[in-house]
N, C-alpha and C positions, 0 to 999 in steps of 0.2 A: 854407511848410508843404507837406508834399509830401501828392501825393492819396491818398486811401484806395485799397489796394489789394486786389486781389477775385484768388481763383481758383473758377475755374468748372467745375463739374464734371458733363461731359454725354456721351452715348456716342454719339449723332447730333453726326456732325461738322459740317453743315450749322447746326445748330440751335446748337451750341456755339460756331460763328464767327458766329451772329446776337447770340445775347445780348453775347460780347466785345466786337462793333462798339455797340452800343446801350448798354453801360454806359462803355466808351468817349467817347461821345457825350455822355455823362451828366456827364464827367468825372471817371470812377476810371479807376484801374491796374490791368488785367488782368496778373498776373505768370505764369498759364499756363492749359492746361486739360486735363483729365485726362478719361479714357473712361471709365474702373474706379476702386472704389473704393480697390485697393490702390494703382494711381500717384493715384489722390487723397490719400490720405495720405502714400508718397514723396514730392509737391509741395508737400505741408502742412511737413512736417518742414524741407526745402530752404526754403524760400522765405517762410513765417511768415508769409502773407496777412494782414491786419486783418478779412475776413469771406471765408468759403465761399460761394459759389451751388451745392448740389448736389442733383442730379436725381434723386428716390428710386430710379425702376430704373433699375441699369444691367445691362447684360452681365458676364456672367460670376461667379465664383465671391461676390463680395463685391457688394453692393448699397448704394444711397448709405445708407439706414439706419442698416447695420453697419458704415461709414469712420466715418459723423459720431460714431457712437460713440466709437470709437478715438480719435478727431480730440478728441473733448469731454475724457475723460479724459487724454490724453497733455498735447495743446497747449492747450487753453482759449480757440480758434479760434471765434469766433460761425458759426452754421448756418443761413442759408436753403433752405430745401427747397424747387426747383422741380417741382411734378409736374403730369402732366394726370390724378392718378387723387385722387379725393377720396370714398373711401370709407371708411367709419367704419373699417373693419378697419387698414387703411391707416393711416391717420392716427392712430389710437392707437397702435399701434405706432411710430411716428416719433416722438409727445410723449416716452414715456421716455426719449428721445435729448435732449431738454432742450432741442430748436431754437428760433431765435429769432427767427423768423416762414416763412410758405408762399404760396408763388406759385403759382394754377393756373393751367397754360400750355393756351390762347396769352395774353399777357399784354401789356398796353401799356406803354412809357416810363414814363407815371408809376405804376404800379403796381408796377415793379420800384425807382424810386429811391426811392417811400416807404417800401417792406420792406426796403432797407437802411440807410435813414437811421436807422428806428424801432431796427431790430435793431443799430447800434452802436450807438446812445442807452441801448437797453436791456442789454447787454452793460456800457457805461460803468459804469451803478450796479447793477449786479449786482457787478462789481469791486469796485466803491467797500464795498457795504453787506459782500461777501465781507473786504476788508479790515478794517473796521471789527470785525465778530465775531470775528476772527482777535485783535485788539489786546484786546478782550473779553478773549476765552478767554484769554489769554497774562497778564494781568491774576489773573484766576483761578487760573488754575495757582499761579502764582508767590506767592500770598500764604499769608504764614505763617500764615493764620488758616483751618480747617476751613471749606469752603462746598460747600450743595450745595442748586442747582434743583429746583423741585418742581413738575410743576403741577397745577392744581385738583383731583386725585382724592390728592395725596400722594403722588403715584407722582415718583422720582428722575430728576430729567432730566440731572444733571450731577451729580458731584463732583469736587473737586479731590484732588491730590495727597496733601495734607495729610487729607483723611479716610482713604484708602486708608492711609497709615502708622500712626493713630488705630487703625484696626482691622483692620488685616489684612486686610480684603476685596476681593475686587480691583473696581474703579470701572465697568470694564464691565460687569460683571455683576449691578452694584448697577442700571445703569439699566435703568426699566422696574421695578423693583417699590417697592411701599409703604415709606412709610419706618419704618414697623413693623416691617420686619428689623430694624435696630438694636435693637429692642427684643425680639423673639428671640431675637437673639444675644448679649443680656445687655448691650449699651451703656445704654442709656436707659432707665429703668423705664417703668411705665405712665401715672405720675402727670407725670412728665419729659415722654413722647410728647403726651402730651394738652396738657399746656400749650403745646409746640410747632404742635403742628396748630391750636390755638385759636388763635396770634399768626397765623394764615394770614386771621384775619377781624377784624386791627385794622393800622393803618399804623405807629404809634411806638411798642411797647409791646417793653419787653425784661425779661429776668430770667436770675441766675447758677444754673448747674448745677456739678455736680461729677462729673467725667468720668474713670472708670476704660480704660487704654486696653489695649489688646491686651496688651501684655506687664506692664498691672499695677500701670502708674505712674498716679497721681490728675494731673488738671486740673480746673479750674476757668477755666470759660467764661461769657463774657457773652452770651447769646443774642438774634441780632437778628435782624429780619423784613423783607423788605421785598417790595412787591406789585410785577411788572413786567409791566405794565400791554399790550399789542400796540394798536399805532395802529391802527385802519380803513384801509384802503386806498382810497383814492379814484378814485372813478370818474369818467369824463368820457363824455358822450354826443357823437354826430355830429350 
């Protein structure tokens, strides 16, 4: 198995052949190291690193910030941010960039190989769980049968396909409000909506409706519910 490979992205030349040597040492693959944000992303593109080490300021027009940006959206490259400045202003501005841990320099050996081991572990199931909702959604789409996400205020978090053809509405626009539209726009009566919103506070409970759709054809649907639940997230103490 070949070693994980790092590009390192630091505008102090001296301090950029430190870190190379020491994660070297570490046993990864430095595949290059870049001054600026723009040949941080050149290098990124070229070379396809497994994880960034990048310096939040650097020289010149683009700043590591605004590469890892670039970097997040384009490649899906994991982000360590090395900095010596850790003030709030700072660092909340860096979180938007969705980085995958922070090093405040000067920094020891083990402090740098725990922030990358952590940040590909967490990168791994970020993948994982990214793939998983993708086979979700694609599940969704595809079924011939009208669904759509709600949570607890009734507000629309998803529809599929298949509602948008029902009504002519279009899906992005659906999310984010009440599911009370449908019943504005003449899909659902009132007696219909309420028993809908009612299954939101029982787990097995269904019942058929009869569905005028957009252009005036009748359906006849069996209406099901089901609660999807968000696990805790689990914490661990030091």
């Amino acid at each position: 198995m070949s070693p994980t490979s790092l590009l390192v992205v630091e505008d102090e030349s001296i301090v950029a052949m430190d870190i190379k040597h020491r994660a070297e040492g570490l046993g990864y693959r430095v595949v290059g190291m870049a001054a600026s944000g723009e040949e941080a992303i050149k290098l990124a593109r070229e070379e396809k690193p497994d994880l960034i080490l990048m310096d939040i300021v650097l020289k010149g027009e683009m700043d590591g910030i605004e590469a890892a940006e670039v970097i997040r959206e384009e490649m899906n490259i994991p982000v360590v941010y090395l900095t010596a400045y850790s003030d709030e202003k700072t660092l909340s501005r860096a979180k938007l960039t969705g980085p995958f841990g922070y090093i405040i320099k000067p920094f020891e050996d083990r402090e740098l190989h725990s922030a990358i081991e952590v940040a590909l572990y967490k990168h791994r199931m970020d993948s994982k769980l990214r793939e998983s909702e993708e086979r979700y959604r694609a599940l969704l789409e595809t079924s011939p049968d009208p669904i759509i996400l709600l949570d607890s205020d009734s507000r629309i978090l998803f529809a599929n396909r298949n509602v948008e053809e029902l009504t002519g509405l279009d899906r992005k626009k659906l999310r984010g409000k009440k599911l009370s539209i449908l019943e504005r726009k003449g899909f659902l009566s009132r007696e219909v909506l309420e028993k809908i919103l009612n299954l939101m506070n029982h787990e097995h409970k269904t019942f058929e409706i009869e569905f005028v759709d957009v252009r005036g054809k009748k359906h006849h649907f069996e209406i099901h519910s089901t609660t999807l639940r968000q696990q805790p997230r689990r914490t661990s103490s030091r």
